[in-house]
C-alpha positions as CSV (number, residue, x, y, z in Angstrom):
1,X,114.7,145.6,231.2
2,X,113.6,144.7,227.7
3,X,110.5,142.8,226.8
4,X,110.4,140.3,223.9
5,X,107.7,140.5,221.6
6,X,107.0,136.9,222.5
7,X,107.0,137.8,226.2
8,X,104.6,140.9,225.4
9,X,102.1,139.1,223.0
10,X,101.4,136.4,226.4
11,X,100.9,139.6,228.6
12,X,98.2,140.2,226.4
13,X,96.8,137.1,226.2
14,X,96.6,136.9,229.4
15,X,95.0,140.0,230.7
16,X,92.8,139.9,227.9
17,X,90.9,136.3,229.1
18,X,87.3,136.3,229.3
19,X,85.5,133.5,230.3
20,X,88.7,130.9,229.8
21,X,88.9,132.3,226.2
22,X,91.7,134.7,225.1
23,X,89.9,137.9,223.7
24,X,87.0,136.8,224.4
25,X,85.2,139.8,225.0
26,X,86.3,140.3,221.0
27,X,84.5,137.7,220.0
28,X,81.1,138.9,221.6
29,X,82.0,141.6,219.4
30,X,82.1,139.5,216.2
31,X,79.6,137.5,217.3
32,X,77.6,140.7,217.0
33,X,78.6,142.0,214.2
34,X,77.3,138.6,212.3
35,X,74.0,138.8,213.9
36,X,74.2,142.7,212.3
37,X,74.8,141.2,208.8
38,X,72.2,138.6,209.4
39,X,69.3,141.0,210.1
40,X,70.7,143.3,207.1
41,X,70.1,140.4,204.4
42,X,66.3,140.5,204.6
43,X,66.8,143.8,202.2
44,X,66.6,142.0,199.7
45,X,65.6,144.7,197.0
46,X,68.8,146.9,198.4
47,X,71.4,144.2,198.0
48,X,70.3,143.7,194.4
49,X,70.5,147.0,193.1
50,X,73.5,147.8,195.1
51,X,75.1,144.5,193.7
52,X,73.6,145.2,190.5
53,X,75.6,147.9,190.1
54,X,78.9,146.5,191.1
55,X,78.5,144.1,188.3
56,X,78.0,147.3,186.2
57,X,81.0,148.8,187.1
58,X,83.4,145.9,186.9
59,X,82.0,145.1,184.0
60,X,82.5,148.6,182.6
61,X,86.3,148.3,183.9
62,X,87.0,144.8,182.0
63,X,86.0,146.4,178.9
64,X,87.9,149.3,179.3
65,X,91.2,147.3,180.4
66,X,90.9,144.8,177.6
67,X,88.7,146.3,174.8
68,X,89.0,150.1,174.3
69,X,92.3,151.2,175.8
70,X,94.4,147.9,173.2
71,X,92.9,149.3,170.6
72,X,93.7,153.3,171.2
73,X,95.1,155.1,168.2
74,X,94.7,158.6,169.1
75,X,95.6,160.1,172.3
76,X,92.9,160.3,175.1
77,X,92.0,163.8,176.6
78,X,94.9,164.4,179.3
79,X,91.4,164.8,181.8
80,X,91.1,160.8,181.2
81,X,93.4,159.7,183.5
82,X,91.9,161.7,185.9
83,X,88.3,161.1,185.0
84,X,88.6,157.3,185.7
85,X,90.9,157.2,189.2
86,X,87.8,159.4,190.4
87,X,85.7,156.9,189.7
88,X,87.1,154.1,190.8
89,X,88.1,155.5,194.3
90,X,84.1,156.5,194.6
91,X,83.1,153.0,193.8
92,X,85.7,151.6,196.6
93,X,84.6,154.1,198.9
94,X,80.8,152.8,198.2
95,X,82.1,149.4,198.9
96,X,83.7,150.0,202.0
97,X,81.4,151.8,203.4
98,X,78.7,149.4,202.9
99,X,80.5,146.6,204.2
100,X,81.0,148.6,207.7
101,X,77.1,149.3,207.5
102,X,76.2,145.7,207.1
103,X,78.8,144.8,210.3
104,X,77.0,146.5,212.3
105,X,78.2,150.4,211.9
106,X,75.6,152.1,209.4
107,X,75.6,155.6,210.8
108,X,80.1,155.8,210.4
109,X,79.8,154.1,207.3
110,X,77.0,157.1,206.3
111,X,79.7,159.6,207.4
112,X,82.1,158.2,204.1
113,X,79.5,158.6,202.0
114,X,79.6,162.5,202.7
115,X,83.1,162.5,200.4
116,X,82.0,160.0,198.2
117,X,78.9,162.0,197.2
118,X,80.6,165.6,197.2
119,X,83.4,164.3,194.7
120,X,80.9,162.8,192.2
121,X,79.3,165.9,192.1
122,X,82.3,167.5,190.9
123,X,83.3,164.8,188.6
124,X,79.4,165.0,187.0
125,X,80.0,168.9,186.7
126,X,83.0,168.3,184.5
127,X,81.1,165.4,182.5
128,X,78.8,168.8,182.0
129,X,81.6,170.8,181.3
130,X,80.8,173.1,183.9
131,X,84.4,173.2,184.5
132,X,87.2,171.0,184.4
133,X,89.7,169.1,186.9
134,X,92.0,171.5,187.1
135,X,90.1,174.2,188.4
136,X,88.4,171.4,190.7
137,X,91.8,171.4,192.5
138,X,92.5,174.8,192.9
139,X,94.9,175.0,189.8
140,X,94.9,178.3,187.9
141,X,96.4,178.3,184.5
142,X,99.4,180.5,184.5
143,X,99.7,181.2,187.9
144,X,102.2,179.7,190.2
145,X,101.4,176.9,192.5
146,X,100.2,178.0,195.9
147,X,99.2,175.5,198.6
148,X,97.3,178.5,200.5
149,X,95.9,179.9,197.1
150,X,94.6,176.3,196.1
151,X,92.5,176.1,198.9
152,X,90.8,178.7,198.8
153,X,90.0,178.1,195.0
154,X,89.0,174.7,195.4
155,X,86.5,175.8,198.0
156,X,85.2,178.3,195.9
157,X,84.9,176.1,192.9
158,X,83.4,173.9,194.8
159,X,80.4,175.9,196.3
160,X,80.0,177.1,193.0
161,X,79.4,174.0,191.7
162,X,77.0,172.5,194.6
163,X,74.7,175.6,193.6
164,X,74.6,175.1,190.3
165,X,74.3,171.3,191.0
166,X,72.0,171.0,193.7
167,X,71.4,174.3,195.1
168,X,69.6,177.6,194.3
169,X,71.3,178.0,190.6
170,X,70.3,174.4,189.6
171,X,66.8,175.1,188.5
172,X,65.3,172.4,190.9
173,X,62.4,173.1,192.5
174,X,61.8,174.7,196.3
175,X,60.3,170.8,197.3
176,X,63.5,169.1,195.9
177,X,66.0,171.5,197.3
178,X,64.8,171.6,201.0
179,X,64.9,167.7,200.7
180,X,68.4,168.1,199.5
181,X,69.3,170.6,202.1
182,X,67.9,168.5,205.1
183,X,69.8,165.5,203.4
184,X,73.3,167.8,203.6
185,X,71.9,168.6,207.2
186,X,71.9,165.2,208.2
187,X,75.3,164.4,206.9
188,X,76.6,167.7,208.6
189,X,74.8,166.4,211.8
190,X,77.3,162.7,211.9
191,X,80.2,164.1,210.0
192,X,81.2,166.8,212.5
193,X,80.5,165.6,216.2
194,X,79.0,162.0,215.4
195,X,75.7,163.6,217.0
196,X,73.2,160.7,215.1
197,X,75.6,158.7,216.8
198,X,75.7,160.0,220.4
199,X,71.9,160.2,220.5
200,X,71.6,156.2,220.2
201,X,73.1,156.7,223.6
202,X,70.6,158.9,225.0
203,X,68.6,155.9,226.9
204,X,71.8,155.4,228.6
205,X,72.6,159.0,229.4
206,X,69.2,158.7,231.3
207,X,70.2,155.9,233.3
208,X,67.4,154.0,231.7
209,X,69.6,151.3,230.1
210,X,73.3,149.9,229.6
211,X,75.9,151.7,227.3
212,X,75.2,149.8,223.5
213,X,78.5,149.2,222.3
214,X,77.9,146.2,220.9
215,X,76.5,146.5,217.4
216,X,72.6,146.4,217.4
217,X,70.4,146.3,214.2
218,X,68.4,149.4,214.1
219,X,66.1,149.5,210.9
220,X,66.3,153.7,211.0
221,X,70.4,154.1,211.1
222,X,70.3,151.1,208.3
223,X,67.5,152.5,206.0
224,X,69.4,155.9,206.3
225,X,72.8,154.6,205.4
226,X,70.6,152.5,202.2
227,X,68.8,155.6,201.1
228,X,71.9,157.4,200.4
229,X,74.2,154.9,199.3
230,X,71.0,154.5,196.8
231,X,71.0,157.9,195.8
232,X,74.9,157.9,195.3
233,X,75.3,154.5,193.0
């Protein structure tokens, strides 16, 4: 027998009543998520530079889009319209990500800002002419396109760079890199297994309190997710 969606849309309804109130339980969820967003607006100082620079960037878009590119009369490097995708998906992923920290979910957003960072990188290494996008995506001049090959050249390009970025061939000193390295160490820790994460749950694990699904403002997982979205923009 066939169910209409009609028929199938009240079968949720209904077993999803809380209190009288269809998806009910949802809206403790919201509820919570606001309270989240509320707690995050006393940072005053973070939301101004982090809004600061969105101005920037628009800004720097508008211009672009109806100052320099109407009045191009040479051809632009063929790395331009590369250059400025690159940027733009790192400033969305910066805005997405703080928008799920401020509801309430700092330590996944954190986890996007692992990309976000790691392709900047790259993109500031071509600024430098370090190298160049093409090699950035595994693409040897001359040699035939190889999904397998392009892997393993982008990795390679890639650790290449990071050293000469921000590891042992960037001339930093020891202080800065072991700061950098326990920063990577951090992002290594949420990114694979969500272990930050899973040891906010470690009260419960201990029988010592109830599972925190709801969101919850903790200053720590909200100053880590600032710091580095700082450090990024």
């Amino acid at each position: 027998m066939s169910v209409t969606i009609e028929d199938f849309e009240k079968q949720l309804d209904l077993i999803s009543l809380y209190n009288g109130i269809p998806y009910g339980r949802a809206y403790r969820l919201f509820d919570k998520e606001d309270e989240h967003t509320q707690a995050c607006l006393k940072f005053k100082g973070y939301l101004a530079l982090s809004d600061a620079f969105k101005c920037l960037f628009l800004e720097t878009i508008e211009l672009i889009n109806m100052e320099c590119r109407p009045k191009l009369t040479k051809p632009l490097s063929e790395f331009h319209v590369l250059f400025i995708p690159r940027l733009f998906n790192s400033f969305q992923s910066l805005c997405g990500s703080e928008r799920i920290a401020i509801k309430g979910y700092p330590l996944q957003a954190y986890t996007l800002l692992r990309n976000t960072f790691d392709n900047l990188v790259l993109v500031s290494a071509v600024a430098q002419s370090m190298t160049d996008f093409k090699k950035i995506e595994g693409i040897e001049e001359g040699k035939q396109i190889d999904l397998k090959s392009i892997k393993k050249v982008r990795k390679q390009i890639e650790l290449e760079i990071r050293q000469k970025m921000t590891g042992s061939k960037s001339g930093l000193d020891q202080a800065t890199l072991d700061e950098l390295a326990q920063w990577d160490a951090l992002f290594d820790l949420e990114v694979h297994g969500s272990r930050l994460s899973i040891a906010d749950t470690l009260s419960w694990m201990k029988g010592q309190s109830s599972l925190p699904v709801l969101p919850e403002f903790q200053e720590r997982n909200f100053a880590m997710f600032m710091n580095r979205y700082c450090e990024i923009a």
